[in-house]
C-alpha positions in Angstrom: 10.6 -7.3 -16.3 9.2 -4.4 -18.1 6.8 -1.2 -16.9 4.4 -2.9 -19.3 3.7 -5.8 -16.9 3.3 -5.8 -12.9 6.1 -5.3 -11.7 8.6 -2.7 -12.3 12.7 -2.7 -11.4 13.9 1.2 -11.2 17.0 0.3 -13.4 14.5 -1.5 -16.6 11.8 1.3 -16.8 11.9 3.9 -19.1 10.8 6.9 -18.3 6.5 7.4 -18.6 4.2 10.2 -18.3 1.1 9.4 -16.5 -1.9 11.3 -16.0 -4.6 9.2 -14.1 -4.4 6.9 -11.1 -2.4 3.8 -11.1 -1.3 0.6 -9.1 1.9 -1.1 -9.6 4.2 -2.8 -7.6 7.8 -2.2 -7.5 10.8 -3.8 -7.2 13.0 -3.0 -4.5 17.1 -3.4 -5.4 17.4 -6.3 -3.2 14.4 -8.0 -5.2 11.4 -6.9 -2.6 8.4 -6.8 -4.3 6.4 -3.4 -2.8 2.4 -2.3 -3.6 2.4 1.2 -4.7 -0.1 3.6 -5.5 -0.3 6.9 -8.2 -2.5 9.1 -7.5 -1.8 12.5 -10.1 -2.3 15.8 -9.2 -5.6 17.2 -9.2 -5.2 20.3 -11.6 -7.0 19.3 -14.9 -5.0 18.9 -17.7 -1.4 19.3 -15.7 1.7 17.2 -16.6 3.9 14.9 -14.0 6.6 17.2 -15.1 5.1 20.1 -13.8 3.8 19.2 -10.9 5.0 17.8 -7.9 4.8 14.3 -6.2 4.3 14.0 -2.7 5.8 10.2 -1.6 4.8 9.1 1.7 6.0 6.7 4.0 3.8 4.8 6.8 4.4 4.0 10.1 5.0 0.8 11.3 2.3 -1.6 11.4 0.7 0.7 8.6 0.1 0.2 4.6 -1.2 1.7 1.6 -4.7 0.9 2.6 -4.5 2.0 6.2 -7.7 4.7 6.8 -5.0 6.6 8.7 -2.6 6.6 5.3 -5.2 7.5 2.6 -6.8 9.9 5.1 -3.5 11.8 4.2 -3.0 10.8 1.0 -6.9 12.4 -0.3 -5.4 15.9 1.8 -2.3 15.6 -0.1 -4.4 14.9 -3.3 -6.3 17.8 -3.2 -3.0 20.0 -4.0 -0.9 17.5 -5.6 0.0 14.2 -7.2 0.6 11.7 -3.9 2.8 7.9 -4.2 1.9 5.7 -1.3 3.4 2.2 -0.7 3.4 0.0 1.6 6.6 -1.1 3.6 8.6 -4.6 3.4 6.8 -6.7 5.9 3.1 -4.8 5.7 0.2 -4.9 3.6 0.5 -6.8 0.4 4.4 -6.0 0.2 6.9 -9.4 0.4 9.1 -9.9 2.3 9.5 -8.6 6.0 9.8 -5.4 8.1 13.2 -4.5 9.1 11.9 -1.3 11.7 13.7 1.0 9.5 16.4 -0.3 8.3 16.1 -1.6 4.8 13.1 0.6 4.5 15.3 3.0 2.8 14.9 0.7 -0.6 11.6 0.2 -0.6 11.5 4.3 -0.9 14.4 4.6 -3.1 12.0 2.0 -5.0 8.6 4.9 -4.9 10.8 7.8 -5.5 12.6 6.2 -8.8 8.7 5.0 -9.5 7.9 9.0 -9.8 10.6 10.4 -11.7 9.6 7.6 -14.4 6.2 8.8 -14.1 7.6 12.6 -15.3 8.0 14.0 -12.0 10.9 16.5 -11.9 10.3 17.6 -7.6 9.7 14.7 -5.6 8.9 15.3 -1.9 9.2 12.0 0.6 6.7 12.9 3.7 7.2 10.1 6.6 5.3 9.3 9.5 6.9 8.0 12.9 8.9 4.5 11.6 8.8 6.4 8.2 10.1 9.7 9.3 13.0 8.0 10.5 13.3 6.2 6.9 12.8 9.6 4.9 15.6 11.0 7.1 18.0 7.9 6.3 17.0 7.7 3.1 17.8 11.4 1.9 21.4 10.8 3.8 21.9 7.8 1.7 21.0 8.7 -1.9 20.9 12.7 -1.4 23.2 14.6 -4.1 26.0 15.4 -1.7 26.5 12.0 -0.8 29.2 11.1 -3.1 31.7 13.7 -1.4 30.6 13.3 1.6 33.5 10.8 3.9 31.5 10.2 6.8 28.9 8.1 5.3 31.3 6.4 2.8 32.6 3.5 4.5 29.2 2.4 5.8 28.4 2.8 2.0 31.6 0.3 1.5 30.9 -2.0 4.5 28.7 -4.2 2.7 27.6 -6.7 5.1 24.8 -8.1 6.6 23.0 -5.9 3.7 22.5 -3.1 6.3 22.1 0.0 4.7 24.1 2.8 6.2 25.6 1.8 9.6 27.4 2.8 13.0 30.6 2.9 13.1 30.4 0.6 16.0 28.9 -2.6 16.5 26.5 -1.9 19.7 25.0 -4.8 22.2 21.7 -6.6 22.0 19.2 -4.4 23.4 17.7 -5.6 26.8 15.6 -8.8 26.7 16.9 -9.1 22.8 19.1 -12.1 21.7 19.9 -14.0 18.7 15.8 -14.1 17.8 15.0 -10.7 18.6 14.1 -8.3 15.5 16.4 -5.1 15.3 15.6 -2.8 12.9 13.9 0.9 13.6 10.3 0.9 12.6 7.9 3.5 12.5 10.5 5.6 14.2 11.4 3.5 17.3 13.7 1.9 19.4 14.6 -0.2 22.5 16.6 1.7 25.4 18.0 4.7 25.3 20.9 4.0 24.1 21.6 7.7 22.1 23.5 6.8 19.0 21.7 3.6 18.4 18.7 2.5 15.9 15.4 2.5 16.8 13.1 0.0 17.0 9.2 -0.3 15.7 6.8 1.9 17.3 3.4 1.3 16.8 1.3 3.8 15.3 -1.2 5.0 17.1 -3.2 5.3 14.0 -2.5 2.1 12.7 -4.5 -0.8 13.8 -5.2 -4.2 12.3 -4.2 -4.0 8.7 -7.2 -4.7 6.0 -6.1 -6.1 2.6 -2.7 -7.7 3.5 -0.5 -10.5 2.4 -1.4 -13.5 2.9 0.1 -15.3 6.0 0.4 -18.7 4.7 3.0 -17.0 2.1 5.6 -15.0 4.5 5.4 -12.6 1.7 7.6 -13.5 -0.1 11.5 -15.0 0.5 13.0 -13.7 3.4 15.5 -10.5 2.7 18.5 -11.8 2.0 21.4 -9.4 1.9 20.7 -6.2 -0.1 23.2 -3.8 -2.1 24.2 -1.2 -0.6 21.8 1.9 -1.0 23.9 4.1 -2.9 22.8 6.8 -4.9 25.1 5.3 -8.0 22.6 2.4 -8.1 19.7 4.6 -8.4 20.8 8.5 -9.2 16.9 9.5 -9.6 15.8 7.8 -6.2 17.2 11.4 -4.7 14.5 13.3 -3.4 14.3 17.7 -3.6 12.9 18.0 0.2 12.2 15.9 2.9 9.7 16.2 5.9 9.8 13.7 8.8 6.5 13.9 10.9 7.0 12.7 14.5 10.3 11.0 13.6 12.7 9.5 16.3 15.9 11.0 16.8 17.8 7.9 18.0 17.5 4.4 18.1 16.3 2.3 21.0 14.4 4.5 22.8 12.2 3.1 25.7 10.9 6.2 27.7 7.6 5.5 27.0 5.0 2.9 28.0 3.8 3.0 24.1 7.6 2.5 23.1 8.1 -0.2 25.7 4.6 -2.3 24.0 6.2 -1.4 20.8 10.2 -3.1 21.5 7.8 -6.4 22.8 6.0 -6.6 19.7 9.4 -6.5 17.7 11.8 -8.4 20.4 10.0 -11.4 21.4 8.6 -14.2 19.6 5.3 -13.9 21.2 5.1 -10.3 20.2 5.7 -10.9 16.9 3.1 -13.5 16.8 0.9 -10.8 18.0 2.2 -8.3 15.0 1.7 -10.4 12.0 -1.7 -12.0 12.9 -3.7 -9.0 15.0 -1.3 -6.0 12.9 -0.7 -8.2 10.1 2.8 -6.6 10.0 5.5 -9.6 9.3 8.7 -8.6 11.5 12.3 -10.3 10.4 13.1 -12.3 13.4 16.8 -11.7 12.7 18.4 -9.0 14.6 21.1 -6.1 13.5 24.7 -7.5 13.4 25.3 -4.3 13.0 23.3 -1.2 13.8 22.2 1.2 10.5 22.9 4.6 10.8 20.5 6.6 13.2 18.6 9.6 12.1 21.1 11.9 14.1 23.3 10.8 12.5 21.9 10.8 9.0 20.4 14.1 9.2 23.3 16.4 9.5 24.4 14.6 5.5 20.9 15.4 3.4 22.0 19.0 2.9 21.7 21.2 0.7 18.3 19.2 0.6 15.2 21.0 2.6 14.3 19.2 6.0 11.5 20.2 7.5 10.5 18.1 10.6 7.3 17.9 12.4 6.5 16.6 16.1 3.9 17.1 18.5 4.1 18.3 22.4 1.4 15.7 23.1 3.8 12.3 21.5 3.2 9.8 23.1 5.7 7.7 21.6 8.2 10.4 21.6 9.1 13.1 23.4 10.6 16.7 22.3 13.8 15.7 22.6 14.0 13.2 19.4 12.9 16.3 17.1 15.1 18.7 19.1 18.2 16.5 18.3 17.4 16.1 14.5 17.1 20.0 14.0 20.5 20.7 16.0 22.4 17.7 14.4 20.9 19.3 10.9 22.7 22.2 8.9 20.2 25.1 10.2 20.6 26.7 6.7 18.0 24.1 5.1 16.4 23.3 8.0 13.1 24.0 10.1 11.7 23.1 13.1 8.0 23.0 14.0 6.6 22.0 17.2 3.1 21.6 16.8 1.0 22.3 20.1 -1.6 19.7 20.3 -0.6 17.0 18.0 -0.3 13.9 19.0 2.0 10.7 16.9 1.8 10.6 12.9 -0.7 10.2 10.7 -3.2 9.2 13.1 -3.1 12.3 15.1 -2.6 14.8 11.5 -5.0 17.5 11.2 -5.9 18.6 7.8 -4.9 22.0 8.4 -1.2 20.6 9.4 -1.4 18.4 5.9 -2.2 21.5 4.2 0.6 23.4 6.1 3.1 20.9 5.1 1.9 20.3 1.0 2.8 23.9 0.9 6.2 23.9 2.5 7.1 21.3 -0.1 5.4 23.2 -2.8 7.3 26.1 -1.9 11.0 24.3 -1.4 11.1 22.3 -4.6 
C-alpha cells in the first residue's frame, strides 16, 4: 500500500507536505483500517513544518463526523492545523471498540499520519474515552519509554494484544462474564475498583452517529491480536504535549448513574445491541484477559512530555477525584492542573473560549 492510494500504513509512507484539506484512512499496526481527516492550518501560505497539528481523539460513541467533534475541530482550526479520526468500532473505522484499550494504535496511527504530512509539534487533545487514550498513548510511545522498567514488561507481555497492561490479572467486573466487553472507552469504567481499566462512558455530546459503517459489514475483521505499541514500531507516533479533557483516572468506575448506563451498554449483550444500532458504535464482545494499564498508572511515564489535563466541577460522568489522581500520579514539573468551574463532560460541554485556552497551551508547550 502506498500514500498514493487510500489507505496509508505509517511504516510505507514517505514523508509529504500538505497544504489543503484531506481525507485518508489509515492503517492501524494491527491492520485496523481508521477514517481520518487533515484539516491545515489557517495562516495563508504556512508550511506543516512550521506549524503545529492539533490530533484529537473522540469520546466513546463519537466519530469524525460527530457535530460535537467538528464543533471542536473548526475552534481548533481557526489557530491551527487539526487531524481527527474516528476510533476502531465508530464511524466508518473497521473493526471494533475496545473502550480504550487498543485505542492507543489507532492514535499512534493519526500522529505518524501528521509527521508525514511535515508536522514537526504534534499535540494529541482527548475527550473523556479519548483523554484516557491520549494519556496511555503518550506513556506508551513517549521518548522516555525505552529506559523507563516499569512499563517494559507489559511492553514484553505480548498477549491477548493488550497494549500496556497491569501487573495483575484483576476479576470480571460485576454483572461481566466471558461476553462482556472490557476495554476503557471514552474514559470509563465498571466499579471502582482503583487500579483497574475503565470502561466506555458515553458522551454526553455524542448521540446517534451520522455517516457510519455499515452494520451488515462488522467493519471490518474482528481485532485479532495486535503488536505491542512500542515506540520502536513507530518512533514518530510520539507526540510533544498531551491534554486529556475530562479523562478518567482509573478503570471501572461506577459512581455515577451516567457511568452505571454507560458499563450496560458495554457489558451486556443487550446493551451492546443498543450501542451499535441507536450509537452506531460496534463494541468487541470479548472481554480483557488482562487489564491495560490505567491512566494512573500511565501518566506518571509521559514525562518530560507536557500534560495538561482538563475536567469540569459539573462531570457528570466523573467526578474531581479522577483528574485529581492523574495530576498527583504525574511528575508536577511538566504538568498542570485546570479545574474548570462550570464545565460539564468533553466535547459536548467545551466552550469556545476553553478551546481557545487550550490551542494556546499547546502552542506555547511545543
Amino acid at each position: 500500500m502506498t500514500c498514493a492510494g487510500g489507505t496509508e500504513s505509517a511504516p510505507r509512507c514517505p514523508p509529504a507536505t500538505v497544504t489543503r484539506e484531506r481525507r485518508t484512512t489509515l492503517l492501524t499496526d494491527d491492520g485496523v483500517p481508521i477514517e481520518a481527516r487533515y484539516e491545515p492550518s489557517p495562516t495563508p501560505g504556512a508550511e506543516p513544518s512550521g506549524t503545529l497539528a492539533l490530533v484529537l481523539g473522540h469520546g466513546f460513541t463519537g466519530s469524525l463526523e460527530r457535530p460535537a467533534l467538528r464543533r471542536v475541530a473548526s475552534a481548533f482550526r481557526q489557530r491551527t492545523a487539526v487531524i481527527t479520526f474516528s476510533f476502531r468500532g465508530h464511524g466508518r473505522s473497521g473493526g471494533r471498540s475496545t473502550v480504550g484499550d487498543r485505542e492507543v494504535l489507532d492514535l499512534a496511527a493519526a500522529v505518524a499520519w501528521a509527521r508525514r504530512l511535515g508536522h514537526r509539534r504534534v499535540a494529541t487533545v482527548g475527550f473523556s474515552m479519548g483523554g484516557s487514550v491520549v494519556i496511555r498513548q503518550a506513556a506508551l510511545y513517549g521518548t522516555g519509554h525505552d529506559e523507563n522498567e516499569e512499563i517494559r514488561p507489559m511492553q514484553d507481555v505480548h498477549h491477548r494484544g493488550r497494549t500496556g497492561r497491569s501487573q495483575r490479572r484483576t476479576a470480571p467486573a460485576p454483572g461481566s462474564g466471558p461476553d462482556a466487553v472490557s476495554g476503557p472507552a471514552s474514559g470509563t469504567a465498571p466499579g471502582d475498583a482503583p487500579g483497574a481499566a475503565p470502561r466506555p462512558a458515553l458522551d454526553a455530546a455524542s448521540g446517534p452517529a451520522s455517516n457510519t459503517a455499515s452494520d451488515t459489514a462488522p467493519g471490518g475483521p474482528p481485532p485479532g491480536p495486535a503488536p505491542d505499541a512500542a515506540p520502536g514500531r513507530a518512533p514518530d507516533a510520539a507526540p510533544d504535549a498531551v491534554i486529556a479533557v475530562s479523562a478518567p483516572a482509573r478503570w471501572y468506575y461506577r459512581g455515577t448513574a451516567p457511568m452505571r448506563r454507560v458499563h450496560w451498554a458495554v457489558t451486556r449483550p443487550t446493551g451492546r445491541l443498543v450501542s451499535r444500532y441507536g450509537l452506531r458504535t460496534r463494541i468487541d464482545p470479548r472481554g480483557w484477559g488482562v487489564d491495560p494499564l490505567p491512566p494512573v498508572a500511565a501518566a506518571p511515564l509521559i514525562a518530560p512530555t507536557p500534560l495538561l489535563i482538563v475536567h469540569g466541577d459539573r462531570d457528570p460522568y466523573f467526578p474531581l477525584d479522577h483528574p485529581r489522581m492523574l495530576a498527583s500520579a504525574a511528575d508536577p514539573s511538566s504538568t498542570e492542573l485546570w479545574i474548570e468551574p462550570g464545565f460539564g463532560h468533553a466535547e459536548t460541554a467545551a466552550s469556545p473560549a476553553l478551546l481557545t485556552r487550550i490551542a494556546d497551551w499547546a502552542a506555547a508547550h511545543t
